[in-house]
C-alpha positions in Angstrom: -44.3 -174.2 103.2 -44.4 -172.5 107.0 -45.8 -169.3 105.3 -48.6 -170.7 103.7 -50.1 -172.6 106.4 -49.9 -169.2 108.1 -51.6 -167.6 105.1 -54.7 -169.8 104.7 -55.9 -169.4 108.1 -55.5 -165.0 107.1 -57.4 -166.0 104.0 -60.3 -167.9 105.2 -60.7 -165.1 108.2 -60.4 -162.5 105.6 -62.9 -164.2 102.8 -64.8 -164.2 106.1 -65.0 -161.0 106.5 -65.3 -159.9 103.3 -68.4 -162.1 102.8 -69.8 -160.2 105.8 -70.0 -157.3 103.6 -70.3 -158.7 99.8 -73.8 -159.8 99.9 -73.3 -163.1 98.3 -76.9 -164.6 96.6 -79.9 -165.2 99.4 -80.5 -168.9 100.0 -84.2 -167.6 99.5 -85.2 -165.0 97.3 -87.2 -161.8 99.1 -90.2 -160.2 97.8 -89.4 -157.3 95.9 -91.0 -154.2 95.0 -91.1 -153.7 91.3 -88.5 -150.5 91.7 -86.3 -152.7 94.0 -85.9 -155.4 91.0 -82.9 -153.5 89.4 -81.4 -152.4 92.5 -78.6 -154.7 92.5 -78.1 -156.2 96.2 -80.5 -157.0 98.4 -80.0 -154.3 101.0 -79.1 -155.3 104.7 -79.1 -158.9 103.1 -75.9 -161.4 105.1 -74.2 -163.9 103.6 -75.4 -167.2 105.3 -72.3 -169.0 105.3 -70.9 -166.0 107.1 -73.5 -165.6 109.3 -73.5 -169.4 110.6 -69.6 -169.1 110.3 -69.3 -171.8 113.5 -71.7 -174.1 112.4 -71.7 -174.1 108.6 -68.9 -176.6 106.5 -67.7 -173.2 103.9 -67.2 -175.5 101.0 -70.5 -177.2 101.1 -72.4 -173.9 102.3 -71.0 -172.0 99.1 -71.2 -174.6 97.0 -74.7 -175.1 98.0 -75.2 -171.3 97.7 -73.9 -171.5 94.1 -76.3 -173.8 93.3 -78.9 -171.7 94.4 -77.7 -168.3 92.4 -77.2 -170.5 89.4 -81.1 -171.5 89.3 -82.4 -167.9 89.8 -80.2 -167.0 87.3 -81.5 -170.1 84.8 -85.1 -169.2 85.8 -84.4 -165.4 84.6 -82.9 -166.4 81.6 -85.9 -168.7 80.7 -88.1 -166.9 81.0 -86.3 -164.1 79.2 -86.6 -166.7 76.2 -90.1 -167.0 77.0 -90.8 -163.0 76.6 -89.4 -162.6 73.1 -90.8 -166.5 72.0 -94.2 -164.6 73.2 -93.5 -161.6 71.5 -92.9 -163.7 67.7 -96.0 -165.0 68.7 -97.6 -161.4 68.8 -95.8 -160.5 65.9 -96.9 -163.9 63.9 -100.1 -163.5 64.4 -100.1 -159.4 63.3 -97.5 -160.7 60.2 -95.3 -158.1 61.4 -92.2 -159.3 59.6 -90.0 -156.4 61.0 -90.7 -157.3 65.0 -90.4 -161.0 63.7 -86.8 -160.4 62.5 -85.6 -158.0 65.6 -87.0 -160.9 68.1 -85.5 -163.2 66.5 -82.0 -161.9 66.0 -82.4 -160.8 69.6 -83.0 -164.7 70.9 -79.8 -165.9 68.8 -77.6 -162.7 70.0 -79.3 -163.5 73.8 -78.4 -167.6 73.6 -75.1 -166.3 72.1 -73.8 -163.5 74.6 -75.2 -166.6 77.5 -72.9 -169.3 75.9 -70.3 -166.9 75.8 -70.3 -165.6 79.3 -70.4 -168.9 80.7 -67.7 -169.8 79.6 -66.0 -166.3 80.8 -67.2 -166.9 84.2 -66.0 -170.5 84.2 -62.4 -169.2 83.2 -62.4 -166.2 85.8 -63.3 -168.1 88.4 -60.9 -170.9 87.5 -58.5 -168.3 87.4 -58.9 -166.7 90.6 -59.1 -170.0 92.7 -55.7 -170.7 90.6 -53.4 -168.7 92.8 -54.7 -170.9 95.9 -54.0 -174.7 94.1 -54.1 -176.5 96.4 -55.0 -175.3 98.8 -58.0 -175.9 101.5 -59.7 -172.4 100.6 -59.2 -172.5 96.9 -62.8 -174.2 96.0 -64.1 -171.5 98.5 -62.6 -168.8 96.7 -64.1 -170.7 93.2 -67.5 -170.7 94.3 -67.5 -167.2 96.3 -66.6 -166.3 93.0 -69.0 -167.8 90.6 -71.9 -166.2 93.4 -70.7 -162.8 92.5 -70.2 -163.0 89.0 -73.3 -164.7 88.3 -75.2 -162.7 90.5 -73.9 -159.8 88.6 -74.9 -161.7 85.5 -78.9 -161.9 86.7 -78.5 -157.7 87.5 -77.1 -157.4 83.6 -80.3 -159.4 82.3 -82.3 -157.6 84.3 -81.2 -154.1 83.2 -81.2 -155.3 79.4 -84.8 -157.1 79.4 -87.3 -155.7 82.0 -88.3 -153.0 79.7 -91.3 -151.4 79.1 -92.8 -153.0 81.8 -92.0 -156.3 81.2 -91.5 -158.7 84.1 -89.6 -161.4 84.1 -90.4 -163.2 87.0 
């Protein structure tokens, strides 16, 4: 037991560190250009929690920042929903039966992939806090991890569905 309550203090100092430089979700999003939207990262953007590292409790400020990533990333995905509901609209009213079949095998594939990633980014981030059970850093670790992975997610959807001009904002 002596090494590990030397190795959670290195761990939380590290995951500190790290954080610095990860770019974890903004509590707020900035106002982006349109060429910045698929970017990635904001740039020069610091993780909160880091930044207020003395005055911030790490499992409620990443928790909390969790919380925030996931409803950007609902709000993207809704209204992702909303663009091709629009477009079977558009092609309803033109009785194009082709665009009517594409959106709508493209809504059940979308709802489908979403379902399925969830649970993949439950599992991973499970996994990765697993190796700290425990542990005072593990639920930390959990929701550092969920940030990136969703946030990654929201960059993905992004990349696949602001096409041709479309916005999903």
């Amino acid at each position: 037991m002596p090494a590990r309550t030397c190795i959670l203090p290195a761990l939380l100092l590290c995951c500190t560190a790290l954080a610095q430089t990860a770019n974890p979700a903004p509590t707020a999003r900035p106002a982006q250009t349109p060429n910045a939207q698929n970017q990635g990262a904001t740039p020069g953007y610091t993780d909160p929690c880091a930044a207020n590292a003395m005055q911030v409790d790490f499992d409620t400020c990443y928790a909390d920042q969790f919380k925030l990533t996931d409803q950007d990333l609902n709000h993207l995905y809704r209204n992702t929903l909303l663009a091709f509901e629009a477009d079977i609209a558009d092609a309803q009213k033109h009785s194009d039966q082709s665009q009517l079949s594409y959106d709508a095998t493209a809504i059940g594939d979308l709802k489908a992939a979403q379902s399925e990633w969830v649970k993949y980014r439950d599992l991973h981030c499970r996994a990765a806090g697993q190796q700290l059970q425990g542990g005072s850093i593990q639920p930390i670790v959990v929701n550092k991890c969920m940030i990136l992975v969703t946030r990654h997610r929201i960059d993905e959807i992004r990349a696949a569905y602001e096409i041709g001009g479309r916005n999903l904002e």
